[in-house]
Structure formats: structure tokens, C-alpha cells
C-alpha positions in Angstrom: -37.3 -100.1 5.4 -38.3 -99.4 1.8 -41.2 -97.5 0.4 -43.3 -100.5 0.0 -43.0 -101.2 3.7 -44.3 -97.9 4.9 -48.2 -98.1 5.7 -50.3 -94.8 4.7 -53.0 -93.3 6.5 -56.8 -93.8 5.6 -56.9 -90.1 4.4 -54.4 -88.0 2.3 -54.3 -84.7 2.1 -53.9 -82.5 -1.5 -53.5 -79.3 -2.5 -56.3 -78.2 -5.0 -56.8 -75.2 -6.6 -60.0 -72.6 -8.0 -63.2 -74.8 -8.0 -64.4 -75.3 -11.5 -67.9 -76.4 -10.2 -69.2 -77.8 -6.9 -68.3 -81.5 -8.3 -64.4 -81.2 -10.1 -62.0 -79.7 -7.8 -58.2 -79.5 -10.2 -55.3 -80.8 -8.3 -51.7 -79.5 -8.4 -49.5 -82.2 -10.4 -45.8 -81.3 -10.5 -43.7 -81.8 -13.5 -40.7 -84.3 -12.9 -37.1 -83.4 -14.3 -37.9 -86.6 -16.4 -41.2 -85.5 -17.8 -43.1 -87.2 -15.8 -46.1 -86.1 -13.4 -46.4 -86.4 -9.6 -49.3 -85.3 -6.8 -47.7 -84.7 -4.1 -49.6 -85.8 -1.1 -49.3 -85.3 2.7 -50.1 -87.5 5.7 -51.7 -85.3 7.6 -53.5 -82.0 7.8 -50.6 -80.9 9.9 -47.6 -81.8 8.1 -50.1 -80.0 4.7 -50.2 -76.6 6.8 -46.6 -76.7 7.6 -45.4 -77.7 3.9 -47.6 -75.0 2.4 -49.3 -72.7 4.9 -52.6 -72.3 6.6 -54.7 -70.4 3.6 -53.6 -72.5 1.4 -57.0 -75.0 -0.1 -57.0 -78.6 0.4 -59.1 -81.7 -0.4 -59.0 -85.0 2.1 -58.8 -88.1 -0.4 -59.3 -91.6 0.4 -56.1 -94.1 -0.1 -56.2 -96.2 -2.9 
């Protein structure tokens, strides 16, 4: 099984960080060692609470 074999769930879940107003919510991107940027995303609210702990913020985004 490869990466584009593996189906996602209807909902991801992100971290996100301070509120700059009710509508914009920044996410956290990670710099790569090649310069480039990633969002790392989790399946599910559980597997978000066990990577980063339970007072951590979140956002629920829709798949692509």
C-alpha cells in the first residue's frame, strides 16, 4: 500500500494557535530540512490529544 492508496477521513484535525479575530485562526506549518513547509494533520481527535496533549487548541477542517 502506498500513500495514494490510503483513504482519509471527512474531517482533519490541526493545531492552531492565538486567534487573530473570530474569522482567521493561524495554523502551525513546520519547516522541512529541505525548506519546504508542511501542516501536519491528524485523523482523529484522538490520535491529536495523544500527539500533542489535551489543552492544546485545535480546528476540525474539511478534506480537500
Amino acid at each position: 500500500m502506498n500513500d495514494a492508496d490510503v483513504e482519509l477521513p471527512e474531517l482533519l484535525f490541526v493545531r492552531r494557535g492565538a486567534s487573530m479575530s473570530r474569522e482567521q485562526y493561524p495554523m502551525e506549518l513546520r519547516g522541512l530540512s529541505d525548506g519546504r513547509r508542511a501542516l501536519p494533520v491528524y485523523t482523529s481527535l484522538g490520535a491529536f490529544v495523544r500527539c500533542c496533549g489535551d489543552r492544546q487548541p485545535w480546528l476540525a477542517v474539511p478534506r480537500a
